[in-house]
C-alpha positions, 0 to 999 in steps of 0.5 A: 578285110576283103577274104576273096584272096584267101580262094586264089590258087595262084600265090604269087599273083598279085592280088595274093600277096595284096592280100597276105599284106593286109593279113600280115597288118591284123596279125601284128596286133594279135601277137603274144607276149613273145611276138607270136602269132597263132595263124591259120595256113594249111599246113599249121591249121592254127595249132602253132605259134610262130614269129610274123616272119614265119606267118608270112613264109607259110601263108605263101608257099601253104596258102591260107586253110580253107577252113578259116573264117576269123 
């Protein structure tokens, strides 16, 4: 998966959102029992569980933790 999007200060240009898509496709094979994700945006630091719904809300108004590598 192509990361330069996670670098991309803007969130709402296109090449973010691309890029939150393609996250969002490999999130939804790593749900738990519960359809919860453990996910890494910079304001949950992946210490929390949420729905994909939720992910995908953080990852565009937070944006991606810089200190993600998975």
């Amino acid at each position: 998966m192509d990361r330069s999007w996670m670098r991309l200060r803007n969130k709402l240009c296109k090449e973010y959102l691309d890029g939150i898509k393609s996250f969002m496709k490999v999130a939804e094979q790593c749900v738990n029992e519960n359809n919860l994700v453990c996910f890494p945006c910079k304001e949950c630091q992946n210490a929390f569980f949420k729905s994909l719904h939720i992910v995908k809300a953080h990852l565009k108004r937070y944006g991606i933790a810089e200190s993600y590598t998975k």
